[in-house]
C-alpha positions in Angstrom: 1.4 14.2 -29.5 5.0 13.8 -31.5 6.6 10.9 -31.6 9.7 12.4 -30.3 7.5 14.0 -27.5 6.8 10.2 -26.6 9.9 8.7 -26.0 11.0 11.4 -24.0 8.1 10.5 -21.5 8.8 6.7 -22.1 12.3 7.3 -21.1 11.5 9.9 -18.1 9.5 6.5 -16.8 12.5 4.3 -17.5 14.7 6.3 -15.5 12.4 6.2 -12.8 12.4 2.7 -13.0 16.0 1.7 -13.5 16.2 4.5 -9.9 13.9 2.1 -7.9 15.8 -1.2 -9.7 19.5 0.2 -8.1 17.8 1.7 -5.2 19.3 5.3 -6.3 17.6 8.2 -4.7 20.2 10.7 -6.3 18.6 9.5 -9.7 14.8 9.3 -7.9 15.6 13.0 -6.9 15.9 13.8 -10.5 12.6 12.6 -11.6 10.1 14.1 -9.4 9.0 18.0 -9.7 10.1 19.0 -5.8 6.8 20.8 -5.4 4.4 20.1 -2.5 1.6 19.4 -4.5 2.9 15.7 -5.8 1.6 12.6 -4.6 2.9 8.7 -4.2 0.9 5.8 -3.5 3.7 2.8 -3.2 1.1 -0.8 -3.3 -0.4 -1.0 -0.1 0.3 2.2 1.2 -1.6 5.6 2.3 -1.4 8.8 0.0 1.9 10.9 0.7 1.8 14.1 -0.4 4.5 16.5 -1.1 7.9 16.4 -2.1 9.5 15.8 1.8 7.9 12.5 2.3 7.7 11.1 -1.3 11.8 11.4 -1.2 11.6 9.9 2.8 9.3 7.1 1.4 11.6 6.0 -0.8 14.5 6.3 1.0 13.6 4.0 3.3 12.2 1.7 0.6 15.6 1.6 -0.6 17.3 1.2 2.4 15.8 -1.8 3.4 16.6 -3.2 0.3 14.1 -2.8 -2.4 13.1 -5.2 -4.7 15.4 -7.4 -6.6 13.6 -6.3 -10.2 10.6 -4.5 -11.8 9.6 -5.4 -14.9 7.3 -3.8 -17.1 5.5 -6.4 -19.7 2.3 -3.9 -20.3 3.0 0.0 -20.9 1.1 2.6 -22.5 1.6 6.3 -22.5 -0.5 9.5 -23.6 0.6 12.8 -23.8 -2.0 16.0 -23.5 -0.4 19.4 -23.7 2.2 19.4 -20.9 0.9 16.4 -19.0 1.4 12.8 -19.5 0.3 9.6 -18.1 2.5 6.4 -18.2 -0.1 3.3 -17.2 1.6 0.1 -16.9 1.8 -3.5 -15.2 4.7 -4.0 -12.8 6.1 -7.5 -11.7 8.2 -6.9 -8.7 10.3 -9.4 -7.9 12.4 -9.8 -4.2 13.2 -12.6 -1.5 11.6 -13.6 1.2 14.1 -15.8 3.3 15.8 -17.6 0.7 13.2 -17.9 -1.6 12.2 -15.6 -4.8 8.5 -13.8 -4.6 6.9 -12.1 -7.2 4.1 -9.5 -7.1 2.3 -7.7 -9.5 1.0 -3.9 -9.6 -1.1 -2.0 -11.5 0.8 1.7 -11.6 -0.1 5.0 -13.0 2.9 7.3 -13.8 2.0 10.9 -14.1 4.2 13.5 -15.6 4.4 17.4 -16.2 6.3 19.0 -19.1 9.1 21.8 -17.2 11.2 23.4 -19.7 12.3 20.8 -22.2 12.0 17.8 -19.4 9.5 15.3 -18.2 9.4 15.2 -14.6 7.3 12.9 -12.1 4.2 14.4 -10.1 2.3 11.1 -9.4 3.0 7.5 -9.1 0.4 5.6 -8.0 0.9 1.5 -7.7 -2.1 -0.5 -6.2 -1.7 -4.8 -6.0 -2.9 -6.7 -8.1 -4.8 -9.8 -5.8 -2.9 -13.2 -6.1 -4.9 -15.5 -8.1 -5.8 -18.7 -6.5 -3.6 -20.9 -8.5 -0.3 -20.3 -10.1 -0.7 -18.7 -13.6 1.7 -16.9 -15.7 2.7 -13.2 -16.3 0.5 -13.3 -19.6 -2.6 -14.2 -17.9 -2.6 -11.6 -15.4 -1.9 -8.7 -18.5 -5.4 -9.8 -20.2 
């Protein structure tokens, strides 16, 4: 794995990020492989599979608003051949009423080399449970 071979798969993941932080599916549509074969799990949700409902799913994510913010304080990456994974902690942050939430998921990014560009084919987020009593970001990551 080079270096250079990294950040390109570190910043495929950003971008796929900063599209669910604006809520822009003409940037999500330029992450994902449009292939039936790709798969979303959004926290809570079923499997989807394929490129039609993936896109649906998160157009209507964003049209109901989205979250506020996502932020990553854990993420690792590994690259093998053309595939890569991107495993990280997300803190989602959004507002219930008029009061500020946050949420935490534990998401697995998977991504195929295609020509010279990194392209989504899985994103997988599952919930992390609520502890029982308020701790901080730092706990939860150990």
């Amino acid at each position: 794995m080079s270096e250079k071979q990294l950040v390109e798969v570190l910043k495929a993941n950003e971008s796929f990020y900063h599209a669910i932080k604006t809520g822009d599916i003409g940037q999500m549509d330029n992450i994902w492989i449009k292939d039936a074969n790709i798969k979303c799990v959004h926290p809570g949700w079923p499997m989807l599979y394929g490129w039609e409902a993936v896109r649906e799913s998160w157009e209507n994510i964003f049209s109901s608003g989205g979250p506020l913010d996502i932020e990553l304080p854990d993420i690792s990456a590994q690259i093998l051949g053309d595939i890569a994974w991107v495993i990280c902690i997300e803190k989602i942050s959004y507002k219930v009423g008029n009061e500020l939430q946050f949420v935490f998921a534990q998401s697995t990014n998977i991504l195929k080399l295609d020509g010279s560009n990194w392209f989504l084919v899985l994103h997988h987020a599952s919930p992390i449970p609520a502890p029982r009593r308020e701790v901080t970001s730092n706990e939860i990551l150990q």
